[in-house]
PDB file of N, CA, C and O in Angstrom, chain B, residues numbered from 101:
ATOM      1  N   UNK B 101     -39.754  55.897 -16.258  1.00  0.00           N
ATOM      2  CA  UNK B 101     -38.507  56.434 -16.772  1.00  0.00           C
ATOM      3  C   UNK B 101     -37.390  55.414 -16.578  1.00  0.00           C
ATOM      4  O   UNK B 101     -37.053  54.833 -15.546  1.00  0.00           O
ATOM      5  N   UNK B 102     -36.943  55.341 -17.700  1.00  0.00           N
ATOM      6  CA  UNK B 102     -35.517  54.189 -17.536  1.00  0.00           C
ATOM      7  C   UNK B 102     -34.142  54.982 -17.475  1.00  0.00           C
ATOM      8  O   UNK B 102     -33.798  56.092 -17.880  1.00  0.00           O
ATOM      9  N   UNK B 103     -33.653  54.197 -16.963  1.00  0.00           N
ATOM     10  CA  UNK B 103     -31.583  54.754 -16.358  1.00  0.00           C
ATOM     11  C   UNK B 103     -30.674  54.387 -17.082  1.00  0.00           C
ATOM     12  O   UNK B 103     -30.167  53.268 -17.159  1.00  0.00           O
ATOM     13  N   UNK B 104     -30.436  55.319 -17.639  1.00  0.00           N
ATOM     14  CA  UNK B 104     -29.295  54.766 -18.589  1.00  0.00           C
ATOM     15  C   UNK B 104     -28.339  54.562 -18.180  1.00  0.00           C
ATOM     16  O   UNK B 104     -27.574  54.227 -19.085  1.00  0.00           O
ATOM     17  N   UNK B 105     -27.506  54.572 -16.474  1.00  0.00           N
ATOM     18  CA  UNK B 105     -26.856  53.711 -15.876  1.00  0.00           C
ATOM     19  C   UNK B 105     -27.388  53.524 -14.969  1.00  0.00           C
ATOM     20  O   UNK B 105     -28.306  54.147 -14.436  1.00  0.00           O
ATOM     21  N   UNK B 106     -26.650  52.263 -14.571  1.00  0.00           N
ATOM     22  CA  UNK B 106     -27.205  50.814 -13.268  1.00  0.00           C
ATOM     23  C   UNK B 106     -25.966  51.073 -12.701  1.00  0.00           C
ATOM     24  O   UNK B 106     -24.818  51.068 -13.145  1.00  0.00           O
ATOM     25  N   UNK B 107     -26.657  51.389 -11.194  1.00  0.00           N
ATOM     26  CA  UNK B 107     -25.484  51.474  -9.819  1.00  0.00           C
ATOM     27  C   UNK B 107     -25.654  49.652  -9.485  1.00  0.00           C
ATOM     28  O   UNK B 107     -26.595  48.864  -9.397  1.00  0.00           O
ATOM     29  N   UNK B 108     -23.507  49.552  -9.328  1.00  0.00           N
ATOM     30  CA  UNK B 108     -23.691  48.360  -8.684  1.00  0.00           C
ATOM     31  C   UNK B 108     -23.118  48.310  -7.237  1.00  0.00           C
ATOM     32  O   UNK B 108     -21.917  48.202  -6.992  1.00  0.00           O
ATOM     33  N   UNK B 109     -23.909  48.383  -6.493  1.00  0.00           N
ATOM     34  CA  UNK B 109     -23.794  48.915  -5.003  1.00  0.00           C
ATOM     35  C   UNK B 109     -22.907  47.424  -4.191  1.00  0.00           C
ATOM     36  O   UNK B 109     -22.578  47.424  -3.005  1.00  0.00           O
ATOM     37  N   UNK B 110     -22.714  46.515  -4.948  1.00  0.00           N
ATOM     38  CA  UNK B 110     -21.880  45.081  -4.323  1.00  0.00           C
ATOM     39  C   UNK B 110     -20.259  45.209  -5.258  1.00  0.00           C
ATOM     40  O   UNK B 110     -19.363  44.369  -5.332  1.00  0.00           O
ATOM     41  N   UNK B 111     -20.336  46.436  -5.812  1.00  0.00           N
ATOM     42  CA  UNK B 111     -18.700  46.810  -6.491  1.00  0.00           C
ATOM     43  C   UNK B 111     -17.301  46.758  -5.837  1.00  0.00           C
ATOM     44  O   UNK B 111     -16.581  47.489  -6.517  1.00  0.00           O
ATOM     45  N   UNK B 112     -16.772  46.352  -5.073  1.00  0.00           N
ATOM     46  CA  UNK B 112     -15.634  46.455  -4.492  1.00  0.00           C
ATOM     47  C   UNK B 112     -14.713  47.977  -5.112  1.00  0.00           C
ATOM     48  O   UNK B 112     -14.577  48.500  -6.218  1.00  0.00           O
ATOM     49  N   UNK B 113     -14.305  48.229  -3.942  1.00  0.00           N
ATOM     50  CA  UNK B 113     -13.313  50.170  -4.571  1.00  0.00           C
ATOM     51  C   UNK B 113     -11.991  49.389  -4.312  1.00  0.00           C
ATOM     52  O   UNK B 113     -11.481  48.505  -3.625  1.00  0.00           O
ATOM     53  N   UNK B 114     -11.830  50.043  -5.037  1.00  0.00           N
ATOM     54  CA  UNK B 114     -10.274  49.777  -5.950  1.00  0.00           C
ATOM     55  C   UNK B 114      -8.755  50.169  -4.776  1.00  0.00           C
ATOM     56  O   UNK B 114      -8.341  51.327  -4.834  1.00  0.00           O
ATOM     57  N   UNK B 115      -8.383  49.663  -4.272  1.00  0.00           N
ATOM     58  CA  UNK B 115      -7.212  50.309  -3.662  1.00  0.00           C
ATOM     59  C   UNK B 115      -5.404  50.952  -4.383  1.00  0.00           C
ATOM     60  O   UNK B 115      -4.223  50.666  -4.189  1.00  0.00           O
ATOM     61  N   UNK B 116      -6.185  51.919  -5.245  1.00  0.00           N
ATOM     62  CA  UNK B 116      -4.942  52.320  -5.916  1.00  0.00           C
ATOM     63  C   UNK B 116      -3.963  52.901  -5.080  1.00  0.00           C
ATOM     64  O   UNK B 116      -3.022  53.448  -5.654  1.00  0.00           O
ATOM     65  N   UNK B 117      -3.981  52.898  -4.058  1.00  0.00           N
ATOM     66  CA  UNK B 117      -2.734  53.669  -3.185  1.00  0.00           C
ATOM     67  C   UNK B 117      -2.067  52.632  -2.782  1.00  0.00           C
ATOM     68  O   UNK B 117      -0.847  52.603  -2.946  1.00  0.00           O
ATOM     69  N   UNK B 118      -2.779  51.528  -2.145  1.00  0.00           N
ATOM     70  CA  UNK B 118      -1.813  50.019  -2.040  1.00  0.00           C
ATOM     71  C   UNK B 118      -1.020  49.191  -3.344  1.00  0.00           C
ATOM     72  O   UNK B 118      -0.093  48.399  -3.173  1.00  0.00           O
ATOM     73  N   UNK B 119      -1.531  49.518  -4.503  1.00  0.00           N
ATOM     74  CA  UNK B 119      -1.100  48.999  -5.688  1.00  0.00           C
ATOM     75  C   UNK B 119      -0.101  49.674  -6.085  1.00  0.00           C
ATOM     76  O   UNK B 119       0.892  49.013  -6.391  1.00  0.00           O
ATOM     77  N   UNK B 120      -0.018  51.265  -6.219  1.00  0.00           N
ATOM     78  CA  UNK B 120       0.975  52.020  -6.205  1.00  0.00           C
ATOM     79  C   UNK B 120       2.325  52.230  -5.528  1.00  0.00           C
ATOM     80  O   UNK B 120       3.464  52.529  -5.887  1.00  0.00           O
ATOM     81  N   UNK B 121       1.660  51.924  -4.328  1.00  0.00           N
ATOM     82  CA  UNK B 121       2.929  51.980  -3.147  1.00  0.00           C
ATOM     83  C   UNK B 121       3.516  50.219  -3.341  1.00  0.00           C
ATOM     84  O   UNK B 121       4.344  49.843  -2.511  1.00  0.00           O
ATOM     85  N   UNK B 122       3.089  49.281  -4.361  1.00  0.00           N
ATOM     86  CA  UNK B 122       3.852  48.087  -4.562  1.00  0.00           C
ATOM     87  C   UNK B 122       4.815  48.098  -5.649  1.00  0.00           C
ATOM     88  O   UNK B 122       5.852  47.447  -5.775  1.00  0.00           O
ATOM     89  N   UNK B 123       4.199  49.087  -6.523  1.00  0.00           N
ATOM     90  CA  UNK B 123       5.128  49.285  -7.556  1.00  0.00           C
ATOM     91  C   UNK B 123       6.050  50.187  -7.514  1.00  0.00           C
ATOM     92  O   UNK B 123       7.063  50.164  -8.213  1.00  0.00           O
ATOM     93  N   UNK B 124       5.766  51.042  -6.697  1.00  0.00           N
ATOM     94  CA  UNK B 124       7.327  51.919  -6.311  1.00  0.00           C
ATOM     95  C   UNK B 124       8.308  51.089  -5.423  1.00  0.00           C
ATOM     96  O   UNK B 124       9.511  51.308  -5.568  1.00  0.00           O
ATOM     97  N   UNK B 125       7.854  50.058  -4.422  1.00  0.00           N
ATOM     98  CA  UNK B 125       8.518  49.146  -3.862  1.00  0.00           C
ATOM     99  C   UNK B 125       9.566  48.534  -4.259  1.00  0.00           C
ATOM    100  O   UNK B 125      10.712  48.459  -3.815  1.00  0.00           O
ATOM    101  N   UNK B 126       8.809  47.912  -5.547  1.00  0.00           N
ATOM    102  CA  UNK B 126       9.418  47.218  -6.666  1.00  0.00           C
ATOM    103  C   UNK B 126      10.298  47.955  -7.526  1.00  0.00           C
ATOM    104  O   UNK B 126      11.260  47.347  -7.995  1.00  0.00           O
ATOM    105  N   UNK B 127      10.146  49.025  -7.777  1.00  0.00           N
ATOM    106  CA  UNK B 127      11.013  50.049  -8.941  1.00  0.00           C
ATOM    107  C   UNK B 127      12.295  50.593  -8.006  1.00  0.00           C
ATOM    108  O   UNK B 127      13.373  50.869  -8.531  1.00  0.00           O
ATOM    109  N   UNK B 128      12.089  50.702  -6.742  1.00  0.00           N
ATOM    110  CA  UNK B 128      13.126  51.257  -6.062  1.00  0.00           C
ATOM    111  C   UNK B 128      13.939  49.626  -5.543  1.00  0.00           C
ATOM    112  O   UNK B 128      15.030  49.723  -4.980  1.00  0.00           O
ATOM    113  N   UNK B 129      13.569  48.753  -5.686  1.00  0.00           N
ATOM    114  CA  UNK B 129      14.347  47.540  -5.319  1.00  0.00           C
ATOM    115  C   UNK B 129      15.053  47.222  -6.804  1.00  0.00           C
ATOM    116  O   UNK B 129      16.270  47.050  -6.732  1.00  0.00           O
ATOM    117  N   UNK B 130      14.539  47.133  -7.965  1.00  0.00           N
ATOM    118  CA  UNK B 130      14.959  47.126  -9.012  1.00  0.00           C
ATOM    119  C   UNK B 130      15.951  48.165  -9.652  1.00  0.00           C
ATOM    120  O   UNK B 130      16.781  47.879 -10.515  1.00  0.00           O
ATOM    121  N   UNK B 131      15.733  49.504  -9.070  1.00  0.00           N
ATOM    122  CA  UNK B 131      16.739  50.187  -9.140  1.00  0.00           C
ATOM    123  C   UNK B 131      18.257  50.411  -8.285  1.00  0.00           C
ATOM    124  O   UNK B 131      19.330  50.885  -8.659  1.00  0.00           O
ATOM    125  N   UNK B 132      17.861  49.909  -7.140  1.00  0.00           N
ATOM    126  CA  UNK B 132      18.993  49.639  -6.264  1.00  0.00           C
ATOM    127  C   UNK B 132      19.734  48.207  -6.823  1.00  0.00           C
ATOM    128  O   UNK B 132      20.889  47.939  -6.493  1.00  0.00           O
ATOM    129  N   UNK B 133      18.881  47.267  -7.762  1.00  0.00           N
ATOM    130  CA  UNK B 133      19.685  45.901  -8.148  1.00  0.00           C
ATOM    131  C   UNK B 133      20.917  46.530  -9.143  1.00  0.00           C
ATOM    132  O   UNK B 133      22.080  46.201  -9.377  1.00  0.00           O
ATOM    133  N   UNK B 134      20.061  47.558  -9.572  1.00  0.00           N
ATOM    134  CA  UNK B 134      20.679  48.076 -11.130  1.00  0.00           C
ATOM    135  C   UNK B 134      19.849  47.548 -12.326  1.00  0.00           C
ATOM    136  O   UNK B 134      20.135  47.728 -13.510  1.00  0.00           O
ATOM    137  N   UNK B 135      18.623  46.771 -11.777  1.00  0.00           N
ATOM    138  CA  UNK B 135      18.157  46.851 -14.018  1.00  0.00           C
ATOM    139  C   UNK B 135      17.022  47.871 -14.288  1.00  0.00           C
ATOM    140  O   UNK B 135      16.518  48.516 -13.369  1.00  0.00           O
ATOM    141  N   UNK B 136      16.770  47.951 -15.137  1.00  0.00           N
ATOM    142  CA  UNK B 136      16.415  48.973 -15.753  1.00  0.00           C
ATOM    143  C   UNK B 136      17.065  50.094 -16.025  1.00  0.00           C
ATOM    144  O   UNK B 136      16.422  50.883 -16.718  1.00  0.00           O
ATOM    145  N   UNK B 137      18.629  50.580 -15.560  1.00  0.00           N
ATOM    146  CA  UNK B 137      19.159  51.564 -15.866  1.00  0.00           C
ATOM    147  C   UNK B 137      19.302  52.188 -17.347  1.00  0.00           C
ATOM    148  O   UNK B 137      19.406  51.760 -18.497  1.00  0.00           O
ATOM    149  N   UNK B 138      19.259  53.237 -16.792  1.00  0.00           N
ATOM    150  CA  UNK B 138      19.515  53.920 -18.539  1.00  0.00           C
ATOM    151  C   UNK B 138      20.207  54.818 -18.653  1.00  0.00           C
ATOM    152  O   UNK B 138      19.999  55.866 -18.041  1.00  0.00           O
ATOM    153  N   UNK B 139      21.495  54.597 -19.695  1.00  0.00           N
ATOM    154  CA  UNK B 139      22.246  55.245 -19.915  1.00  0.00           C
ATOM    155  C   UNK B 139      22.781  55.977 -21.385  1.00  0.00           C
ATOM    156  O   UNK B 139      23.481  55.402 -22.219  1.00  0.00           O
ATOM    157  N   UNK B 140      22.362  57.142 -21.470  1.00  0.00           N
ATOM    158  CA  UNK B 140      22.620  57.899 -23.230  1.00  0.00           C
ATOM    159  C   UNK B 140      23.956  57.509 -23.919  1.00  0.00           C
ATOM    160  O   UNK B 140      24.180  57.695 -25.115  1.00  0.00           O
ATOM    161  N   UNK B 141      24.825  56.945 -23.029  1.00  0.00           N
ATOM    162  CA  UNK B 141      26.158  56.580 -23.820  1.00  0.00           C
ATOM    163  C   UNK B 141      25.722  55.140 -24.580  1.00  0.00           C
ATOM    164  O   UNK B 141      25.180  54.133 -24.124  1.00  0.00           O
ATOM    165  N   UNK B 142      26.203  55.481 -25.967  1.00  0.00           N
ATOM    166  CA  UNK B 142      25.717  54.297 -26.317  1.00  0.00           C
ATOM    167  C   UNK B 142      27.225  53.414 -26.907  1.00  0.00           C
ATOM    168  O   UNK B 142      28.333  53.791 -27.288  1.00  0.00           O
ATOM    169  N   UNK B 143      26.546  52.054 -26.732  1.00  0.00           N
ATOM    170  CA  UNK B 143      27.657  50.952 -26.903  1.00  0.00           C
ATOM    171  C   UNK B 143      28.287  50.791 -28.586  1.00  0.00           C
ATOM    172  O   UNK B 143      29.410  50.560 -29.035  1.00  0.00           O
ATOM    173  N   UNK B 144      26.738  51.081 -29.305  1.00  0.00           N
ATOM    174  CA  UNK B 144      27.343  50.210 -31.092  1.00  0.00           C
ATOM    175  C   UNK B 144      28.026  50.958 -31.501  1.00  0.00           C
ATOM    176  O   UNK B 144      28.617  50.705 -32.551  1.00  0.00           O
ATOM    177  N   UNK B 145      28.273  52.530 -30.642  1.00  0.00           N
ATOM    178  CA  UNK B 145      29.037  53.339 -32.093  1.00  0.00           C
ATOM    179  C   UNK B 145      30.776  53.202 -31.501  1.00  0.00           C
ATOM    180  O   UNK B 145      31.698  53.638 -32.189  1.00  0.00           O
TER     181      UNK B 145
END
């Protein structure tokens, strides 16, 4: 009988909680700089 998936048991797991907690790092330092703000008042009219 053949497997139609192959375990790869030398896979490294993913650390999405360390990757996450870098980008909120980053979004809350970027938001304290001020860019990315967004504001509905708009300038062209």
């Amino acid at each position: 009988m053949t497997h139609k998936y192959t375990k790869d048991d030398n896979k490294k797991k993913e650390d999405h909680q360390a990757e996450n907690q870098l980008k909120n790092k980053a979004e809350r330092e970027n938001k304290s700089a001020g860019k990315h703000s967004f504001s509905k008042e708009t300038d062209h009219l």
